[in-house]
N, C-alpha and C positions, 0 to 999 in steps of 0.2 A: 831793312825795316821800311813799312808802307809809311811814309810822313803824315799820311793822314790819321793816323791811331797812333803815331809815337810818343807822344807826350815829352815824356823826360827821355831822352836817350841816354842807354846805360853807360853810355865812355860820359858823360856828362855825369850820371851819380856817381861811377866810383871812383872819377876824381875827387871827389870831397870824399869819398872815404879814406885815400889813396893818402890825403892829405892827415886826415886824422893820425892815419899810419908812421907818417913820418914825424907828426909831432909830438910821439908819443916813443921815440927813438933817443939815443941816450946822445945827450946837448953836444958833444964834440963831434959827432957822426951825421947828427943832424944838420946842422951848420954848414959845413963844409959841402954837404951834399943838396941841401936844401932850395937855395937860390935859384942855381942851374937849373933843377930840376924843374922845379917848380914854374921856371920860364918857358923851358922849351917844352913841355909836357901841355903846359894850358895853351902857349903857338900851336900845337899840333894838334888838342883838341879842336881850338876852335875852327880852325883850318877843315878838320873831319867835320863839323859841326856846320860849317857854309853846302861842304861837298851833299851829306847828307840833305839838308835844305833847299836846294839847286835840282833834286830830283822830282821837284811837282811846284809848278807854276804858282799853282793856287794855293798850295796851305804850306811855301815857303817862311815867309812870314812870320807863320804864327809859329811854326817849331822854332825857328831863332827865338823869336820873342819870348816863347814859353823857357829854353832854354839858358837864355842868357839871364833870363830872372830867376831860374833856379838858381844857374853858379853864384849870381853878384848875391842874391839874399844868403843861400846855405854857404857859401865862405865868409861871407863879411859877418855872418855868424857867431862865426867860430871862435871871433876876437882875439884873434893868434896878437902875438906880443911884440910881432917886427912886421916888416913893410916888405917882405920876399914875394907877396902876390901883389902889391899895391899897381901896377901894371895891368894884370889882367882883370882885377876888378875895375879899374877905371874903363878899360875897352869895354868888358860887357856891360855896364851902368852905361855908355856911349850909344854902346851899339842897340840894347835895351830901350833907350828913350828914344831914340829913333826910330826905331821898327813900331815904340807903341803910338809915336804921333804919324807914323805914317797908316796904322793900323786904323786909329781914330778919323781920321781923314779922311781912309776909305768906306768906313762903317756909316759916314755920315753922308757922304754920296752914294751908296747904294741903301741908306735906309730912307733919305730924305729927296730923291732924287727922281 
């Protein structure tokens, strides 16, 4: 995928669908399988989600950014009823407000500059 026209990347939307999926699995099955999943699946995304972003100097940045503001808004959304992502939404709200004041900071030296 060229990063400069990516926008959302698709391992980024159908994690929250992926998610809807399992919370809509019947509570004994879900449970048990849920946690784990749900950890090492969003490590792996994001992990794709750096590699992805690493491939163009210039509009690295702004795919994280765009990206990490999808998951943290469209999961914290969802207003699931337990704390099995409370981890990766905290990294992407981190990683999120970093990349926007680093964003900001470049915007304001190359527009004022």
């Amino acid at each position: 995928t060229d990063v400069r026209q990516a926008g959302i990347l698709p391992p980024v939307s159908k994690f929250v669908s992926f998610i809807c999926t399992v919370e809509n699995m019947p509570f004994d099955v879900a449970t048990d399988f849920r946690a784990s999943a749900y950890q090492s699946l969003s490590s792996t995304l994001f992990d794709a989600l750096e590699q992805a972003a690493g491939g163009n100097d210039k509009y690295q940045d702004v795919v994280r950014l765009e990206n990490y503001y999808f998951f943290y808004t469209a999961v914290s959304g969802l207003n699931l009823g337990h704390h099995d992502l409370e981890t990766p939404l905290r990294q992407a709200k981190e990683s999120f407000q970093t990349l926007l004041a680093r964003y900001v900071e470049w915007n304001h030296r190359y527009e004022f500059a």
